[in-house]
C-alpha positions as CSV (number, residue, x, y, z in Angstrom):
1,X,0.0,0.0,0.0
2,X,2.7,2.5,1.1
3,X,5.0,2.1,-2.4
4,X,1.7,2.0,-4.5
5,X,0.6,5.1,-3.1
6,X,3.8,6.5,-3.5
7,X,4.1,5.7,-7.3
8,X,0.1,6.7,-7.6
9,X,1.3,10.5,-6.2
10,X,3.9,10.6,-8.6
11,X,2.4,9.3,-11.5
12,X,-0.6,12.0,-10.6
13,X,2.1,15.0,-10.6
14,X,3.5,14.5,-13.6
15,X,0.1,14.3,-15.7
16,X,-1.0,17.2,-13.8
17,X,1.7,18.7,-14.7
18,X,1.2,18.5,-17.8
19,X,-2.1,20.6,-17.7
20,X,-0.3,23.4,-15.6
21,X,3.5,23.5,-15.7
22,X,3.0,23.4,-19.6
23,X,5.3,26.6,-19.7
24,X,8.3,24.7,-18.2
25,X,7.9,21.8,-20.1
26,X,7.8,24.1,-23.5
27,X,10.9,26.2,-22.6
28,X,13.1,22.9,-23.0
29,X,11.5,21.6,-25.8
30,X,12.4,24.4,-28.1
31,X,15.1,23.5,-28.3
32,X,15.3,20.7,-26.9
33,X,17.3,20.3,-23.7
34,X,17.4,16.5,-22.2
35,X,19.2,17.4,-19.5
36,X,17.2,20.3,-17.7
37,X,14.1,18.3,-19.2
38,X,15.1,15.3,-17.1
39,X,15.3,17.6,-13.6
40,X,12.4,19.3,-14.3
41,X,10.7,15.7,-14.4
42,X,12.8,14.0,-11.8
43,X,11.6,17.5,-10.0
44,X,7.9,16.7,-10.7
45,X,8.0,13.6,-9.8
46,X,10.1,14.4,-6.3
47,X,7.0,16.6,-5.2
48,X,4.4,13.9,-6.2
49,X,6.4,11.8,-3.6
50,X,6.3,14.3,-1.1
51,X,2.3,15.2,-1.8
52,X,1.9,11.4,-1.6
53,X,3.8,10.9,1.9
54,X,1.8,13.6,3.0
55,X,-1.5,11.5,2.4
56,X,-0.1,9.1,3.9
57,X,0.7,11.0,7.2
58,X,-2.6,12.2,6.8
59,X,-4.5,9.3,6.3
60,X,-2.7,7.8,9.5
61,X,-3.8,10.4,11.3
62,X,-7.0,10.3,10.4
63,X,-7.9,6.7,11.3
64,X,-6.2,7.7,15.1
65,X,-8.6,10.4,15.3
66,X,-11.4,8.9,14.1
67,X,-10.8,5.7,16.9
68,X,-10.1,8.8,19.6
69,X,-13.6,10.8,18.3
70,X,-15.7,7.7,18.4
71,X,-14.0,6.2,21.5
72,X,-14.7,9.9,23.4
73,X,-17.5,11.4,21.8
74,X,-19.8,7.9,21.1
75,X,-23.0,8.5,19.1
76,X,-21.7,12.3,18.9
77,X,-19.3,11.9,17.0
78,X,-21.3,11.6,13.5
79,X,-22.5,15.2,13.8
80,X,-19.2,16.6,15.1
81,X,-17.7,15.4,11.8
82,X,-20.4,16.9,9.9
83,X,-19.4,20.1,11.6
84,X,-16.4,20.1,11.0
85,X,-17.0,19.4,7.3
86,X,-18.8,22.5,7.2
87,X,-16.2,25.0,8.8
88,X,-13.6,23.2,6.4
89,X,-15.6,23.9,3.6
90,X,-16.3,27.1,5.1
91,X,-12.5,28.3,6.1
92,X,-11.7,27.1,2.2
93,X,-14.0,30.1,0.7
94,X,-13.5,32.7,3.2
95,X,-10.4,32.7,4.6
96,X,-8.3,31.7,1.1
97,X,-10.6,34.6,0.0
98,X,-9.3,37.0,2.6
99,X,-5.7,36.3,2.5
100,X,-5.5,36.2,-1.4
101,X,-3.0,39.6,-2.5
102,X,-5.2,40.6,-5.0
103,X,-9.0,41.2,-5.1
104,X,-10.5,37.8,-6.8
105,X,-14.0,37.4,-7.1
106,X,-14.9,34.8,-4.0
107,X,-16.9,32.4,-7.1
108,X,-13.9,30.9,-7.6
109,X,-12.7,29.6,-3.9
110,X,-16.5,29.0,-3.9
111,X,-15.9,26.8,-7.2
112,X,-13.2,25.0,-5.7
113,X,-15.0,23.9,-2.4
114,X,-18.3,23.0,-4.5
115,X,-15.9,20.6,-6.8
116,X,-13.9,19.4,-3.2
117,X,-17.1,18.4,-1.7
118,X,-19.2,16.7,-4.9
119,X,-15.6,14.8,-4.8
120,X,-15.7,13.9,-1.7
121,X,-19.4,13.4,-2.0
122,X,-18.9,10.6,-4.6
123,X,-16.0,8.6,-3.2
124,X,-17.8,8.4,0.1
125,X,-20.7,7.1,-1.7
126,X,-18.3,4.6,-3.6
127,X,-17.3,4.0,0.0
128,X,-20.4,3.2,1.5
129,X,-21.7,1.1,-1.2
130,X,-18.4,-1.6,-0.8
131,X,-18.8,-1.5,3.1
132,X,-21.9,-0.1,5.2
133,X,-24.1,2.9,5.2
134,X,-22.1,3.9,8.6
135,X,-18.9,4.4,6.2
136,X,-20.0,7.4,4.3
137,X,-19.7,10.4,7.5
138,X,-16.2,9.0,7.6
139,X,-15.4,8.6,4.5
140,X,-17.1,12.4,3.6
141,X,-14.8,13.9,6.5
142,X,-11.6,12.2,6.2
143,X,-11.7,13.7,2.0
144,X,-13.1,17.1,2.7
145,X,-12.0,18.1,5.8
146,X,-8.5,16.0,6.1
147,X,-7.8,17.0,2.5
148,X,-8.1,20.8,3.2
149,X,-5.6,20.4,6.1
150,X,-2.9,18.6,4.5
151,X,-3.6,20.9,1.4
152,X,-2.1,23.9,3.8
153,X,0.9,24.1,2.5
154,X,0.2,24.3,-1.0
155,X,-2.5,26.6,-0.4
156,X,0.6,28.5,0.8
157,X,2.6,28.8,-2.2
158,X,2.6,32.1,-4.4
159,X,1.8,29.5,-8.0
160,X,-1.3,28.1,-9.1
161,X,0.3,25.4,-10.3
162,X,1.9,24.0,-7.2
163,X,-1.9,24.3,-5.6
164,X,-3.3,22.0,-8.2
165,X,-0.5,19.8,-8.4
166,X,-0.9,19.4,-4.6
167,X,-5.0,18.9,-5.2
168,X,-4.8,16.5,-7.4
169,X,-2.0,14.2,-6.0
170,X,-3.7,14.1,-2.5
171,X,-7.1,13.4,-4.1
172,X,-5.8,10.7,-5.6
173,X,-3.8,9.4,-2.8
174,X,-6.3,9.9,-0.3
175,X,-9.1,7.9,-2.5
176,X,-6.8,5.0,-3.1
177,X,-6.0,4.7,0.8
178,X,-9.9,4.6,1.4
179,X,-11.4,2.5,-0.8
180,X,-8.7,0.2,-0.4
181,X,-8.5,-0.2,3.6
182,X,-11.4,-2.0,3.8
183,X,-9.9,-4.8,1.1
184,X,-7.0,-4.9,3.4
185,X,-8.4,-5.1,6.9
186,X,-11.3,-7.4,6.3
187,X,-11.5,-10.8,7.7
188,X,-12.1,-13.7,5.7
189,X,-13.5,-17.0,6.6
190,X,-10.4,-19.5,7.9
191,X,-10.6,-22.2,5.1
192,X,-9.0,-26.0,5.7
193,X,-6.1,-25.2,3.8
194,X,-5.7,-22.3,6.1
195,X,-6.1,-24.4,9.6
196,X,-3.2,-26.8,8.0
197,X,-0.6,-24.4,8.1
């Protein structure tokens, strides 16, 4: 799980890449230049690692606080992580709003956090359909609101491009870790061939 995810967030950044560094990718190309072609790639793809480990970290951290919230909080917990989807979604409009240099118009941030959300929406559907109906809060608040935090740093970053590279590899990342824990953690019957080793 670990390696594949790490190959998944490179694999992510550089077709992302693609789509938004196209400007450094061009400037080699005419002429060509193999050699600063090649870092820029091996660059690429050293971020998609890094975006990747983050998920990882993230996704860790997740399944300890989701233990800690329903060990604590008990039938409470369900609409605490609806809450908390809600400020997430809420501090990705406003506050990226407010701390942007120039004056945007806010439709955009609000375009962004629609598209996070019907994402999220979808996986956690996809998520609840191959386990239980009890998987989808989870699964909603681990991809919205877990997705947004470890997105801080990019969020950071003075380039578009480095914010949707980020995006995209921990999307991917992060839906790949969920929909494949259950696969990993489920118990299967013990057959006889089992029981003889």
């Amino acid at each position: 799980m670990f390696f594949r995810t790490l190959f998944l967030g490179a694999i992510s950044a550089i077709i992302t890449s693609f789509f938004v560094k196209t400007d450094s990718y061009t400037e080699y190309l005419q002429p060509i230049n193999y050699f600063q072609l090649l870092g820029i790639v091996l660059f690429i793809i050293g971020l998609g690692l890094v975006f990747s480990l983050i998920s990882q970290m993230g996704f860790f951290a997740y399944l300890t606080i989701n233990q800690f919230g329903l060990g604590m909080f008990r039938g409470f917990w369900t609409p605490i992580q609806l809450l908390l989807i809600v400020v997430a979604l809420f501090d990705l409009v406003y506050f990226r709003h407010r701390a942007a240099d120039v004056e945007h118009s806010i439709v955009g941030y609000l375009l962004v956090a629609v598209a996070l959300f019907v994402y999220s929406w979808i996986v956690a559907g996809i998520k609840a359909k191959q386990t239980n109906n009890k998987a989808f809060v989870p699964a909603l608040f681990f991809m919205v609101v877990v997705t947004s935090i470890e997105w801080v740093p990019g969020l950071r970053t003075d380039g578009n491009d480095y914010v949707w590279m980020m995006i995209i590899c921990l999307l991917v990342c992060n839906t790949y870790q969920l929909l494949l824990l259950h696969r990993i953690t489920e118990k299967r019957p013990v057959t006889n061939e089992d029981a003889k080793k």
